[in-house]
PyMOL commands that place a pseudoatom at each C-alpha (Angstrom):
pseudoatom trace, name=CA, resn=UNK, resi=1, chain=A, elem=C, hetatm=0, pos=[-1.102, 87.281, 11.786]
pseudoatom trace, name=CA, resn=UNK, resi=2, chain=A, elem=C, hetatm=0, pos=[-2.839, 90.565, 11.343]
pseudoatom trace, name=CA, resn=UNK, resi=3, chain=A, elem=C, hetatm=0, pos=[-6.046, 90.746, 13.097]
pseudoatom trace, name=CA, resn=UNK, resi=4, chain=A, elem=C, hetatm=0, pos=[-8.107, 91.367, 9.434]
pseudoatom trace, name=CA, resn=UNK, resi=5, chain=A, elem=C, hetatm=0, pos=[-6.569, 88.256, 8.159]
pseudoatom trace, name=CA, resn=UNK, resi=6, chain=A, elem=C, hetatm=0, pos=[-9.072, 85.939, 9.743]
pseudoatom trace, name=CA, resn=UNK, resi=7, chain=A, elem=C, hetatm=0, pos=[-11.999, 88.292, 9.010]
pseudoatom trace, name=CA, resn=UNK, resi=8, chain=A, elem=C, hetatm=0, pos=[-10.987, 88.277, 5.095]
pseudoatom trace, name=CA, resn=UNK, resi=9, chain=A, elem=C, hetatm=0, pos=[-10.911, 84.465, 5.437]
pseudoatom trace, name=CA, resn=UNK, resi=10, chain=A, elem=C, hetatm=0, pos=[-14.361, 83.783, 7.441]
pseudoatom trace, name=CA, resn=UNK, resi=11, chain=A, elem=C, hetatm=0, pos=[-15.906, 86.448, 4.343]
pseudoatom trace, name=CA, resn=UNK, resi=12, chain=A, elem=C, hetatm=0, pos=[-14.347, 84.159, 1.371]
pseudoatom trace, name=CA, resn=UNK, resi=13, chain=A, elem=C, hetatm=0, pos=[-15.779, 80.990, 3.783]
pseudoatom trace, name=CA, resn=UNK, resi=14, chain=A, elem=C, hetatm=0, pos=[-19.224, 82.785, 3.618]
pseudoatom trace, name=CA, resn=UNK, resi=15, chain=A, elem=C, hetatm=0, pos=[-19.284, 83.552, 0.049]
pseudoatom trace, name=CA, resn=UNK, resi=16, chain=A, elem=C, hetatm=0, pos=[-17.958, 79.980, -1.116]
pseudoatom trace, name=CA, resn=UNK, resi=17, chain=A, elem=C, hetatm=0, pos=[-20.935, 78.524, 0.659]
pseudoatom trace, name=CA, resn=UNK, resi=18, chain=A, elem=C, hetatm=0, pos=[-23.499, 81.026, -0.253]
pseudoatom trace, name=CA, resn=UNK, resi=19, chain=A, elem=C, hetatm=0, pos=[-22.483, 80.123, -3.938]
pseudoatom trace, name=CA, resn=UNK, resi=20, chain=A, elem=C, hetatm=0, pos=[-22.821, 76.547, -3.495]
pseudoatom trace, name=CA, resn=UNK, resi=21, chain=A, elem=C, hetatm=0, pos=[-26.199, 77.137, -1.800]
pseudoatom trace, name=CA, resn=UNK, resi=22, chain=A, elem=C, hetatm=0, pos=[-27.364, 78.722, -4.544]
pseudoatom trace, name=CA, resn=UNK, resi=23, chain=A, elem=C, hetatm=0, pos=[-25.718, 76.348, -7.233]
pseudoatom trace, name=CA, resn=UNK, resi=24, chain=A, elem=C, hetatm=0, pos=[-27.555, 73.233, -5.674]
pseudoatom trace, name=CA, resn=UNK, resi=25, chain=A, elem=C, hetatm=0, pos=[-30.480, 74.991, -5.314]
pseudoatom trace, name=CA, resn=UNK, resi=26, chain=A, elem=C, hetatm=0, pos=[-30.457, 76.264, -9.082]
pseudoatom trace, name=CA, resn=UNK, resi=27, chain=A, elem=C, hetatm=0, pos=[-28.994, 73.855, -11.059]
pseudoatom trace, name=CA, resn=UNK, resi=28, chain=A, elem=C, hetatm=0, pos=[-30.596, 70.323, -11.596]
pseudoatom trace, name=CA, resn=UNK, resi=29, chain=A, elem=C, hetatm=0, pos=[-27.641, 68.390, -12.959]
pseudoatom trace, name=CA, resn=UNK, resi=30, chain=A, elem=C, hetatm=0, pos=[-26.640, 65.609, -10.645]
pseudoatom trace, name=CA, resn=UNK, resi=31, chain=A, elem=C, hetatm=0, pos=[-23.275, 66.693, -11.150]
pseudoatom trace, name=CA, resn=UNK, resi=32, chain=A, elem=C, hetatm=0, pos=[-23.096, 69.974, -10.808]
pseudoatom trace, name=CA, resn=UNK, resi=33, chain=A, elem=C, hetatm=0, pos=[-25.360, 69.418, -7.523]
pseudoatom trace, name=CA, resn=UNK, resi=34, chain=A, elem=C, hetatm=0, pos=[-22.624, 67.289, -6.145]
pseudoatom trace, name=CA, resn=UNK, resi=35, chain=A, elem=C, hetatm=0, pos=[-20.327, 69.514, -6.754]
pseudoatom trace, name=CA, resn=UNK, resi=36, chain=A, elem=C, hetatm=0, pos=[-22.264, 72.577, -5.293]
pseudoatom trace, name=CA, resn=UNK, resi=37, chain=A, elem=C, hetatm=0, pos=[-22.045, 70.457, -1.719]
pseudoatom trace, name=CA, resn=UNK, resi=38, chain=A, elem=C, hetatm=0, pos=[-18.259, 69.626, -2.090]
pseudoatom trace, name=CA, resn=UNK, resi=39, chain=A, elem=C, hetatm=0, pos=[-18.069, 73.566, -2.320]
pseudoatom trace, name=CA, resn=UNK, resi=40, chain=A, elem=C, hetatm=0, pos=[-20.101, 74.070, 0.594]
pseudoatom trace, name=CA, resn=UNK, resi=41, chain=A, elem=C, hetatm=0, pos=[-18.177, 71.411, 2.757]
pseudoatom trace, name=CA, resn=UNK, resi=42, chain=A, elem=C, hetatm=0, pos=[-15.010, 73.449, 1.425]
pseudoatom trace, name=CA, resn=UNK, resi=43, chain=A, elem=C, hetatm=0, pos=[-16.078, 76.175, 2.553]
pseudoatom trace, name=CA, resn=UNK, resi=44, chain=A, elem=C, hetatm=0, pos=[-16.930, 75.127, 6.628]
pseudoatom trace, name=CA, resn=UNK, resi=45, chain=A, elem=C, hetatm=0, pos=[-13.547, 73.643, 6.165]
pseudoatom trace, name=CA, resn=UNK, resi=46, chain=A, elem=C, hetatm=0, pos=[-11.848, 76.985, 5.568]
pseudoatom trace, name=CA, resn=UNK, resi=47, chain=A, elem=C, hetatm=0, pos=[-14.153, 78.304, 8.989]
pseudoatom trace, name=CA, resn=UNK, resi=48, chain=A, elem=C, hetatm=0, pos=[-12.873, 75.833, 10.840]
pseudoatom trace, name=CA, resn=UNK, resi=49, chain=A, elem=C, hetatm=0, pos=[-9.179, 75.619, 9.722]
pseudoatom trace, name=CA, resn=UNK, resi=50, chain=A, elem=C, hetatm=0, pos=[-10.030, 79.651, 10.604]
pseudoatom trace, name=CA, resn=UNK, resi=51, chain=A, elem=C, hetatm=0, pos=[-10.964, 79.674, 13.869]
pseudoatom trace, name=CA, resn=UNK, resi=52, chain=A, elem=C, hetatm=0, pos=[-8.480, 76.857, 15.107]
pseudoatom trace, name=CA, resn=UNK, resi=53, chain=A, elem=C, hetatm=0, pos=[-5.330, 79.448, 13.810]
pseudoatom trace, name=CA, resn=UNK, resi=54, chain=A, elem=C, hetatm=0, pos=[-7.429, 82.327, 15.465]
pseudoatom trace, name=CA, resn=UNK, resi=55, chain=A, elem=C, hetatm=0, pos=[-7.389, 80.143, 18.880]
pseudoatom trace, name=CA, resn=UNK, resi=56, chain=A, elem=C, hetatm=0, pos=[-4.485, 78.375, 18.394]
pseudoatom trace, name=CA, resn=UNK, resi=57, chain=A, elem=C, hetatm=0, pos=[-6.226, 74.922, 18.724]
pseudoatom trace, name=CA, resn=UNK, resi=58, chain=A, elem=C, hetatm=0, pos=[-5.915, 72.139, 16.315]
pseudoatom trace, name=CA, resn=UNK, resi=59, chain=A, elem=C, hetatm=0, pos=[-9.183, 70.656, 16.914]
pseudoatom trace, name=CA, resn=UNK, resi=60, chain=A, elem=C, hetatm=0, pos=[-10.434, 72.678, 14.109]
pseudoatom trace, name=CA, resn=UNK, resi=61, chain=A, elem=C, hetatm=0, pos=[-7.666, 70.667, 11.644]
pseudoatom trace, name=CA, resn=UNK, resi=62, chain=A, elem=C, hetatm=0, pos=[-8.978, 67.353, 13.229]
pseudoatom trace, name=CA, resn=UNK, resi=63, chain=A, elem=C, hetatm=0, pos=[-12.405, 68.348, 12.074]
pseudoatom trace, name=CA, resn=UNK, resi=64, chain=A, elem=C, hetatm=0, pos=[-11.250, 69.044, 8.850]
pseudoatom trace, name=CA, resn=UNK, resi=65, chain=A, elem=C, hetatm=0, pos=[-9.905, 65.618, 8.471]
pseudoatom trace, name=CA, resn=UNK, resi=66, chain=A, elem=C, hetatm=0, pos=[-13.290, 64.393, 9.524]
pseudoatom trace, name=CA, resn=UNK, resi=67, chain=A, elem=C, hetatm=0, pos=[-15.287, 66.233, 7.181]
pseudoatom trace, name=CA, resn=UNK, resi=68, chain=A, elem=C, hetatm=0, pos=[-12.862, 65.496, 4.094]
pseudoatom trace, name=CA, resn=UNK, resi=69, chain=A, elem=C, hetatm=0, pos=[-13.172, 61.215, 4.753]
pseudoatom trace, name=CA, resn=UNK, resi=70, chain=A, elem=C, hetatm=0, pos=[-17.132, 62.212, 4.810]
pseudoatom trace, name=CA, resn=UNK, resi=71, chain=A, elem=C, hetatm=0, pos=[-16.825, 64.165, 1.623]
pseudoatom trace, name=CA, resn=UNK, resi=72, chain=A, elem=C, hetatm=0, pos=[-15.094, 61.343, -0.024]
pseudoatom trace, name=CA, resn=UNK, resi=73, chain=A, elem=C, hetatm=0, pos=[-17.887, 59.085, 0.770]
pseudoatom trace, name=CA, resn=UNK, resi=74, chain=A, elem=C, hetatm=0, pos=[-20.221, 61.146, -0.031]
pseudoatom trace, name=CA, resn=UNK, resi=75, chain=A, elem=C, hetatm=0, pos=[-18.328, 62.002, -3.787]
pseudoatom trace, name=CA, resn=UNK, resi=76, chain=A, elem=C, hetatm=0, pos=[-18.077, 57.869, -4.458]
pseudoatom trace, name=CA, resn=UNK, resi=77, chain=A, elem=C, hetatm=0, pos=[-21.915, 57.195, -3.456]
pseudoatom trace, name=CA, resn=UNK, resi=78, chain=A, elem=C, hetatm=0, pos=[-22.880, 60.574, -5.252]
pseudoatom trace, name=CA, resn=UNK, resi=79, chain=A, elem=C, hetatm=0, pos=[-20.853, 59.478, -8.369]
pseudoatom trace, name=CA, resn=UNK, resi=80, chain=A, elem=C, hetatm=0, pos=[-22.140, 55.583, -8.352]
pseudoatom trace, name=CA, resn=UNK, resi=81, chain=A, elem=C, hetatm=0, pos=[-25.806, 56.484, -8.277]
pseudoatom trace, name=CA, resn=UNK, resi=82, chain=A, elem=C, hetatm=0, pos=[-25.244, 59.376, -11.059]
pseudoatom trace, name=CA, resn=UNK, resi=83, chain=A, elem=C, hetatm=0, pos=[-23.275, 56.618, -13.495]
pseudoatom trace, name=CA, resn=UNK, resi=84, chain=A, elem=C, hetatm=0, pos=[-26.446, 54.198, -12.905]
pseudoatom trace, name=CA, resn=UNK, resi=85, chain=A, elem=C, hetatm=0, pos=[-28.686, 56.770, -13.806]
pseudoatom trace, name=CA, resn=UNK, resi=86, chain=A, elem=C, hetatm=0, pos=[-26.755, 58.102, -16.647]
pseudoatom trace, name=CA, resn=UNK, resi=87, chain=A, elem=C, hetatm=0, pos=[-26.716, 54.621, -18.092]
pseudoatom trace, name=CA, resn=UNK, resi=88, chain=A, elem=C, hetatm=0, pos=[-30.690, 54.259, -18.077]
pseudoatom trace, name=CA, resn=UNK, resi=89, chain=A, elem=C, hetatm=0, pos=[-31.310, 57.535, -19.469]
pseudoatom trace, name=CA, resn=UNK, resi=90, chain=A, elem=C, hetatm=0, pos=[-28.249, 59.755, -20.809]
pseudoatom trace, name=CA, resn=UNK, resi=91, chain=A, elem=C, hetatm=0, pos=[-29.821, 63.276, -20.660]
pseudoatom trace, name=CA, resn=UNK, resi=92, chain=A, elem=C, hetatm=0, pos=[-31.297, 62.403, -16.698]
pseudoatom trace, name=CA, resn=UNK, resi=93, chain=A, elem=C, hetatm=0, pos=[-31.344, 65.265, -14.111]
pseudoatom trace, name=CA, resn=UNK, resi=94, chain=A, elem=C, hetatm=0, pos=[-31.991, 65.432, -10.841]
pseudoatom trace, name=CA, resn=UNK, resi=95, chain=A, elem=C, hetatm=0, pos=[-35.979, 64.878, -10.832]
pseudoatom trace, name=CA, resn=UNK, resi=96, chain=A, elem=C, hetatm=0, pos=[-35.171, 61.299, -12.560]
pseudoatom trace, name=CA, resn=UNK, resi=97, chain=A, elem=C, hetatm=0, pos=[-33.534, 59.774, -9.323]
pseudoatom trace, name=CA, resn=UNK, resi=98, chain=A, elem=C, hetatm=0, pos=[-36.951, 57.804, -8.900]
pseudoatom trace, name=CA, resn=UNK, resi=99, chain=A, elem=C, hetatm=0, pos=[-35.704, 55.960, -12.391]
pseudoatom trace, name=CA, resn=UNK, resi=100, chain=A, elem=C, hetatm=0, pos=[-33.115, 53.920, -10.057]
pseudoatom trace, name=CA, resn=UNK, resi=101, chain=A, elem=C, hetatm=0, pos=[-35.923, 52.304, -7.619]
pseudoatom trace, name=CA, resn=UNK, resi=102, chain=A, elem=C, hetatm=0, pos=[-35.673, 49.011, -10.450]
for i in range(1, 102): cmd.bond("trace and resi %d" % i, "trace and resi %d" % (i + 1))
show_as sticks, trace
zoom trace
């Protein structure tokens, strides 16, 4: 592995996250929100998956595996509460969570 291999990975890490900072603080679509965090989570995935090939540890893989089962919880709660919302009031955004309090 060429020692500006992990470098070029940590800077696509840091730019994948800075987007999806900026995409859920930006955008108010539920969705789109949701999706700005899966990016972010993506992109401390790539860090660690990084860093455990630059010290030749797997702990950063077992992480990984970690953070994806927490994504994936996250994604089905995220998606449930969006579908309730969306079937009160189709154009809803992100200010309208209060809608699902009953």
């Amino acid at each position: 592995m060429s020692p500006n291999l992990p470098l070029a990975y940590l800077a696509l890490s840091a730019i994948l996250f800075a987007i999806g900072g900026v995409g859920l603080l930006v955008r108010r679509n539920p969705l789109v929100m949701i999706m700005c965090v899966e990016l972010m989570l993506n992109a401390v995935n790539l860090t660690f998956v990084t860093f455990g090939k630059m010290l030749d540890d797997i702990s950063g893989q077992v992480i990984v595996f970690f953070v994806m089962v927490v994504a994936a919880a996250e994604v089905v709660i995220g998606l449930a509460l969006i579908v309730a919302m969306a079937r009160r009031r189709p154009n809803a955004n992100a200010d309208d969570l209060r809608l699902l309090r009953g």
